[in-house]
C-alpha positions, -999 to +999 in steps of 0.1 A: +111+514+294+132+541+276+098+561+264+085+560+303+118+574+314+122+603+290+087+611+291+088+608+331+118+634+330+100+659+314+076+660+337+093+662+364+110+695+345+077+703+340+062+702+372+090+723+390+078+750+363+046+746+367+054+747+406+071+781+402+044+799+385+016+790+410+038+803+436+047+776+450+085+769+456+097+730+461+126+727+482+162+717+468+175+710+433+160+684+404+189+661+407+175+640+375+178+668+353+208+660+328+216+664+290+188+666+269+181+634+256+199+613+286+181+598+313+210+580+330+201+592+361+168+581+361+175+549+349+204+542+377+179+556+405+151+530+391+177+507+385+190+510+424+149+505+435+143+470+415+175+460+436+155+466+465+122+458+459+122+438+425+098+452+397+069+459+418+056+490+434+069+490+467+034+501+483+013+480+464+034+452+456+021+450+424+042+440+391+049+473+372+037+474+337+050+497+310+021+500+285+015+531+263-022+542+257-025+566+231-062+565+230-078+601+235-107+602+255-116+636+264-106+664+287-082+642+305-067+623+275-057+586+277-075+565+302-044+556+327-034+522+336-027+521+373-002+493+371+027+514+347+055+529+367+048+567+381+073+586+397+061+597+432+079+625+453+074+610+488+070+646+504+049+670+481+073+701+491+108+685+482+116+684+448+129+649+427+158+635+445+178+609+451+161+607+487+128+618+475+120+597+445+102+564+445+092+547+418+056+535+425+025+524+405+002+554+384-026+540+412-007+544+438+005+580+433-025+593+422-045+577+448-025+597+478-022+628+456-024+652+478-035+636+511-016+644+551-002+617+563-031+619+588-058+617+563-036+589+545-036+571+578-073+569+579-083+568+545-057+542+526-052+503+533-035+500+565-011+478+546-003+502+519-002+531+545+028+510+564+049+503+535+043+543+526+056+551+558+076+529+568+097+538+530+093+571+541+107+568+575+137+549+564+144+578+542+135+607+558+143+598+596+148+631+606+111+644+598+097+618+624+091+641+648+065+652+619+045+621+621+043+612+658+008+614+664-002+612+636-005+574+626-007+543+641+015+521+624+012+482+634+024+489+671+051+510+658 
């Protein structure tokens, strides 16, 4: 768990870098980054999540596994095992926060990538898609307004 975290917090450094020098500015502050080292925040914010859910990705409900594949395998490196724990920024445009950060499944976050919540509503398992957005709701209930329309979400 501690070699997921620290790697996972450098890449989140890493991607607000990487973010910066395509042009491409993600709103607010990192508020993981910490001492070098220290992933305290991390591990409290993952911590607060399992209280919620338990140890499963929220959108997939399945159990989150923590195994480390070393194995190179060309240009993309290690084959990836959709089950370990990914750190997924709900909306692509904020940066990691408190509000921001779920802790999902590699499969899930690199399924949705990139997607709109529109193509997300017609493309993904209706029951995943509900969980997404209903998560992301909960959290970010003043961008609702962005979604009306949008989705159909059980009735909802």
């Amino acid at each position: 768990m501690r070699t997921f975290l620290l790697k996972m917090k450098g890449n989140m450094k890493m991607k607000g870098k990487t973010s910066l020098g395509r042009g491409r500015f993600l709103t607010g502050d990192n508020e993981f980054q910490d001492e070098k080292g220290c992933y305290d925040k991390l591990q409290a914010h993952y911590d607060e999540q399992i209280d919620i859910y338990g140890p499963i990705c929220p959108i997939t409900q399945r159990e989150f596994t923590f195994i480390r594949n070393n194995e190179k395998t060309g240009c993309g490196g290690a084959p990836r095992i959709i089950t370990n724990l990914s750190n997924d920024r709900l909306l692509n445009e904020h940066h990691y926060t408190k509000q921001n950060l779920l802790f999902t499944s590699v499969g899930w976050n690199l399924t949705r990538v990139n997607f709109s919540i529109k193509d997300m509503s017609r493309l993904m398992r209706k029951d995943f898609f509900n969980r997404y957005m209903e998560i992301l709701l909960e959290r970010f209930p003043d961008k609702k307004y962005m979604f009306n329309g949008e989705f159909e979400q059980d009735g909802k």
